[in-house]
N, C-alpha and C positions, 0 to 999 in steps of 0.2 A: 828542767823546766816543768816536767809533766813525770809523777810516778808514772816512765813508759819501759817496760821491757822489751829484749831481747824479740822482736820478730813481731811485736804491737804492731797498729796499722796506723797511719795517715790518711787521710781523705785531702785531697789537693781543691778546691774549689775553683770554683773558672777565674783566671784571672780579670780583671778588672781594669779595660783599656780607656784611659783615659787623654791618650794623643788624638784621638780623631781617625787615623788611620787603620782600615782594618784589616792594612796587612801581617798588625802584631796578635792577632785575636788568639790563633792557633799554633801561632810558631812558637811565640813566647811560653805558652801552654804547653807543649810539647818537649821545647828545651829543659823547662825547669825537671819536668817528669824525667826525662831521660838522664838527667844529672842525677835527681833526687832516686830513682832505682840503680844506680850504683852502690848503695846501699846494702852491708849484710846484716843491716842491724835492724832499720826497720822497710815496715813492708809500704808503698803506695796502696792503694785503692785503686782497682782499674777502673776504666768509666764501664767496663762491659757489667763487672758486677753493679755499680752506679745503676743501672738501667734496670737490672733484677731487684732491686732496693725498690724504686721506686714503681714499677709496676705492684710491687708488695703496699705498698702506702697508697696505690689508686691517685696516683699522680703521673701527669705527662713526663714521658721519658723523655725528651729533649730540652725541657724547661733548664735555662742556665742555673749552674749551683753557685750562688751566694752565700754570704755566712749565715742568715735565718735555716736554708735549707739545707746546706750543709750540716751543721747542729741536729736538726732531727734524721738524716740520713745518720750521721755518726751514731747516735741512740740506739735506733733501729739496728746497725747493722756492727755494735760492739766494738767502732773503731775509737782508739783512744785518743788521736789528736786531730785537731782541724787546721788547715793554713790558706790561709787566705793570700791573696798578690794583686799587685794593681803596679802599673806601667805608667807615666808623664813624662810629660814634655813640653820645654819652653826652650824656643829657636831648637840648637842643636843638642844640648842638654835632656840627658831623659833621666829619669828619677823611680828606681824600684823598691817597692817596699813590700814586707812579707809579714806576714801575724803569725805566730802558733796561740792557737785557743785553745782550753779546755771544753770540749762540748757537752758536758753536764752543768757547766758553772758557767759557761757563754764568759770566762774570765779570758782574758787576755794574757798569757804569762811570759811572751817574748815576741818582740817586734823588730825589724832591720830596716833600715835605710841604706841603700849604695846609689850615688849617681852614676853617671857614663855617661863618657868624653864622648857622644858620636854615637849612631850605630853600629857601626866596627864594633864598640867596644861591651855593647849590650849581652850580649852573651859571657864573657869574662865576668861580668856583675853577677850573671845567674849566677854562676858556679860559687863563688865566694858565697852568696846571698846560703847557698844549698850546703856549702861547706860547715857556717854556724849555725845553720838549722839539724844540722845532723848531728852535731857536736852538743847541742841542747838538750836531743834525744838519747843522750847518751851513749853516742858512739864514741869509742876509742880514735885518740887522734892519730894513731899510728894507723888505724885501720881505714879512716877518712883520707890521708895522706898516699897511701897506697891503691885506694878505690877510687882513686877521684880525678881519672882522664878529663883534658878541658873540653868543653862543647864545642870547639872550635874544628879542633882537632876530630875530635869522633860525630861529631853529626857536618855539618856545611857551612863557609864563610856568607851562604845568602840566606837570609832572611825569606827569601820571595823564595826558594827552593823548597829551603824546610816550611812555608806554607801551605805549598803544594802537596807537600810529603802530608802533615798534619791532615788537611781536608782530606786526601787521597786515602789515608786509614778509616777515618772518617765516615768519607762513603762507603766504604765496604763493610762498613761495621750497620750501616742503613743497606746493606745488599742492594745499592746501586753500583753494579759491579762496571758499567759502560765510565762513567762520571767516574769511578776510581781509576782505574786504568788509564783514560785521559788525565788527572791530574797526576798520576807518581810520571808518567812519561812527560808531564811537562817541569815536573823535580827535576828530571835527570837530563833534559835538554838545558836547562840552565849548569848543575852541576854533575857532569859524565859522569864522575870518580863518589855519587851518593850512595855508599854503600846501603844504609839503610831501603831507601828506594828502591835500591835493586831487589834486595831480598824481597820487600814487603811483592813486587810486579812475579818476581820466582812463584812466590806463593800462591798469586793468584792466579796464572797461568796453571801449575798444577793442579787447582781445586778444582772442583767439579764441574763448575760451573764453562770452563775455558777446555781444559782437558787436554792441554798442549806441552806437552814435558819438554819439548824442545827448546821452545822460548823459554819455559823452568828454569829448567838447567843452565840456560848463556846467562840469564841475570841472578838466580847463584852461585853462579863462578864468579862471575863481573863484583861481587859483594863480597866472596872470600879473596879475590884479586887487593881489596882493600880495609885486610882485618886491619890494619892499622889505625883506621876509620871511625870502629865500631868500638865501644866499651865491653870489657871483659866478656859481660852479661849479656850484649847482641852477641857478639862473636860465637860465645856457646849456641844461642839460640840458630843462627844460621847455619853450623857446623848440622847440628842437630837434623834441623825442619828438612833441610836438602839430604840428611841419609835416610828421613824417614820416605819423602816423597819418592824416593828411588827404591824403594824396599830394601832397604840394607840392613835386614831385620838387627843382624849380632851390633853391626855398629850402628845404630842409631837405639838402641836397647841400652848399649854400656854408655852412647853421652847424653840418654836422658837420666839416666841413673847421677851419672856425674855430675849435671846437671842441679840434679832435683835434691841433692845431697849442701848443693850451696844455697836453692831458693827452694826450700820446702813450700812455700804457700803459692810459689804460681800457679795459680788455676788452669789457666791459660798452655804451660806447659806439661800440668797435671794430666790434663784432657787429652791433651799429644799421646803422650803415651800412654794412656788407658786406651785409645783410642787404634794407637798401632799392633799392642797385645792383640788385640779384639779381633781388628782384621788381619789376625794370623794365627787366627784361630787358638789361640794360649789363653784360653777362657778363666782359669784359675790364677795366671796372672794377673790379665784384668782386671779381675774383680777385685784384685788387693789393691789395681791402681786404680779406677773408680770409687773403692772405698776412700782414696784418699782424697777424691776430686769431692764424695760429699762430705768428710770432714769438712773442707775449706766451706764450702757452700751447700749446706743439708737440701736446700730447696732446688736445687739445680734442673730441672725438668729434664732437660740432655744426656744430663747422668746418668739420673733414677732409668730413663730410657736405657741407654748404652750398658748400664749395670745389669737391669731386668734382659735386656738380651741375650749376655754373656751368661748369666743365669741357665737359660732354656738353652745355651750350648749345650748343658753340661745336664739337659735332662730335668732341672728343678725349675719348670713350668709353673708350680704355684707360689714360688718366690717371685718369678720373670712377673706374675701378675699381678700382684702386691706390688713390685716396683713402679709396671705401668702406671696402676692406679694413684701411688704418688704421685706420679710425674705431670696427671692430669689435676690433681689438685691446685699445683701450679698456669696448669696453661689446661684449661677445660679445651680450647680447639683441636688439642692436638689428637683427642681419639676420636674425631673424624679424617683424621690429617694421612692420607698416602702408604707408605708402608708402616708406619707407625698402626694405624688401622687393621691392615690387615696380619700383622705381626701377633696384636693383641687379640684377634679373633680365631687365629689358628692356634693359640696358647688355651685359647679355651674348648677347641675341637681335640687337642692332646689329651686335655681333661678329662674328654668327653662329653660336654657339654655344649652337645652342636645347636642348640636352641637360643642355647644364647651368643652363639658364634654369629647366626646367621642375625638378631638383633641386633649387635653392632653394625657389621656391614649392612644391614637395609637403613640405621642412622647416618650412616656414612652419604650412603645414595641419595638420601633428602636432604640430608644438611650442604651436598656438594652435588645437583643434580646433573651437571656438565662434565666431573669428574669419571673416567673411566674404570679406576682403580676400584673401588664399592663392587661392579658389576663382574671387574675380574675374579674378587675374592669372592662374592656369591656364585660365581661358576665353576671356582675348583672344588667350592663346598661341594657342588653339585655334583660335580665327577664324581667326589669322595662318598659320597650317599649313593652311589647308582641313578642320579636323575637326570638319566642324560636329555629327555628334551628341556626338563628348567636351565640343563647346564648349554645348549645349544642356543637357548633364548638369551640368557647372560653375558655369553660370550657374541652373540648378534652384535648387542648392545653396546659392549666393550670396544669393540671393531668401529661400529659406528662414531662414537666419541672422541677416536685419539687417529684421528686424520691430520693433526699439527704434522708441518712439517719437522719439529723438533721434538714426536714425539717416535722416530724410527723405530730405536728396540723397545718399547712398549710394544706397539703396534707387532714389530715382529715376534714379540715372545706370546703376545694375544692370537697369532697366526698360529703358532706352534699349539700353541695348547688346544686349538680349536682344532686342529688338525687330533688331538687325543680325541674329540669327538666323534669325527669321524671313523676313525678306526673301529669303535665304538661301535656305531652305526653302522659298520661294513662298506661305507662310502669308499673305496680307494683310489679312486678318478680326484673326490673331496679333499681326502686328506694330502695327494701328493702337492695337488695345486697349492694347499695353504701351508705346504713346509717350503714349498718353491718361491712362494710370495715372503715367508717368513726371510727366509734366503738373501731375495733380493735386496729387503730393507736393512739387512742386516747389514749388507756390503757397506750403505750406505752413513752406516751407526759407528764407525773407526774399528777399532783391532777392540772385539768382544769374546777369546778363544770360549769361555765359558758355554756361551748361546748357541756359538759353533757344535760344540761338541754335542750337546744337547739336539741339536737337529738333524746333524748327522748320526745320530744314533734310531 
């Protein structure tokens, strides 16, 4: 239908619900996606890159994608086919239809029609609907045939489940981490045995944000309890994400490899594993898998970050800066932004160039004047020059700011290092107090051995 090769991209557009009901907005969006990446032939468009596309066009990221914007996103971002879908309904009868576009020539070069007997049987249509759109793009019908789990089967018989599931990525993808959690927990009150949902709740229990491996780990088990569930393509991905969250460096190394050997352009799980080299300190690997993550997406800000840090593992400080600097091309906020901040201001004290180490961080301090962080990184400047009262006034200042209750090991490691002041000073009534305070908040901060060690010494 489309001159499309091996591993070209699609852009899926929102579907287009025209029953009235909006509990097909997301699920229906979600199923066809989950069918249509069973796929080894061509790639989806994630909406996450979706969102870096259009922040690049100086357009609202959550504006729905139509086929007008769809077309200019496709342009923009090199992908070679557009499909557009829309859902009806009269009485119990629903009616799906799907387009593949050319997005240079806005031609139309294959369209489908399938009804469905029912809701039941709405999801059996996807699949067929995604069977001859795949078969258009030139997949092998032997490999369609073998790839092509029913949705029935690998995602949930409810509709209202897989809604839940949909908005619940959703919000976490808008870092409304409270609103996601409550909706994958109301996925899986409806259907117990939603693999997917489990994973996706594993996940987010493990991230940063929650920091409870516990709960991780019961809803990654609960999700490999029903690989039977999940498509080929989840099933890797869960196998994976659960050996990395647990640090199983050997095996979650050889199934991203394995992995990444079947879908070379996941971004998504490119990132993974550039991501777990990194924090394991395999800085030269890294980098060969962050170079992959900016093949897929050169503009990636996250990257260019996580790449240039991996960099200054390894001592090449004026590569690490040259990355930064990309990366704020992209997102100009980010080098006032937290460790990102003070990361690229200590890359430029490596240099040598403490003058301009300390211009960044006092940007930091105006552009964020409630932020503690700015007055940290100007106080170890200070240490590091011998200024110890500007570094005892920085550090005042620091203390002052991060009284959050949720800002414990901040505050504690702001204790500790002011306690270097004091030593400094000859205070030792000073310093034991603020390793003591350090101490206590830490108790308070869960299992931090690193900080530990650090104060005990």
């Amino acid at each position: 239908a489309l001159s499309f090769a091996a591993r070209d991209w699609i852009l899926l557009a929102d579907f287009e619900n025209q029953t009235g009901d909006s509990r097909y907005d997301a699920a229906i969006q979600t199923a066809f996606v989950t069918s249509l990446e069973q796929s080894l032939h061509a790639n989806v468009f994630p909406r996450s890159r979706v969102t870096a596309v259009l922040k690049r066009m100086g357009r609202e990221v959550d504006v729905p994608i139509d086929e007008e914007l769809g077309r200019e996103i496709c342009i923009r971002a090199d992908i070679r086919g557009l499909v557009t879908a829309s859902i009806g309904r009269v009485g119990q009868q629903f009616t799906l239809s799907a387009r593949l576009i050319d997005p240079t020539t806005g031609e139309r070069v294959r369209s489908y029609v399938e009804r469905a007997d029912g809701e039941n049987n709405i999801l059996e249509t996807l699949d067929s609907i995604s069977k001859n759109l795949r078969r258009d793009l030139g997949e092998s019908l032997a490999s369609i045939d073998s790839r092509s789990a029913p949705l029935l089967k690998v995602t949930t018989a409810s509709l209202d489940a897989l809604r839940f599931y949909a908005e619940g990525i959703e919000a976490w993808r808008r870092i409304d981490a409270p609103l996601a959690t409550e909706l994958l927990n109301q996925a899986i009150e409806i259907d117990p045995d939603f693999a997917m949902a489990h994973a996706a709740l594993g996940a987010q229990y493990y991230s940063h944000i929650y920091n409870d491996s516990v709960k991780g780990e019961y809803h990654y088990r609960r999700a490999l309890e029903q690989v039977d569930r999940v498509t080929d393509r989840e099933r890797r991905i869960i196998e994976t994400e659960f050996a990395a969250h647990r640090d199983h460096l050997d095996e979650a190394s050889r199934l991203y490899r394995a992995y990444l050997t079947l879908y070379p352009d996941d971004l998504i799980m490119q990132q993974g594993f550039a991501k777990l080299l990194m924090s394991n300190n395999r800085y030269g690997e890294a980098i060969a898998a962050y170079s992959e993550v900016l093949r897929i997406e050169p503009d990636d800000a996250a990257a260019n970050i996580n790449f240039g840090a991996c960099q200054a593992g390894l001592g090449n400080y004026e590569i690490a800066v040259a990355s930064y600097e990309k990366a704020f091309e992209s997102e100009p906020a980010w080098q006032d932004w937290g460790n990102i901040n003070h990361e690229y201001g200590f890359f430029q004290v490596r240099l040598g160039r403490l003058d301009q180490a300390r211009a960044i961080f006092d940007h930091a301090s105006r552009a964020h004047p409630k932020d503690h962080g700015p007055h940290r990184s100007l106080g170890l400047l200070a240490l590091f020059e011998g200024k110890i009262a500007e570094a005892r006034r920085q550090f005042d200042k620091t203390i002052e700011l991060c009284q959050s209750d949720d800002l414990k090991l901040s505050n504690s490691r702001n204790y500790l290092f002011s306690s270097f002041i004091s030593r400094w000073e000859g205070d030792t009534q000073r310093q034991v107090a603020e390793l003591s305070r350090a101490a206590q908040l830490l108790r308070q901060a869960g299992p931090q051995p690193t900080w530990w060690f650090r104060i005990g010494v």
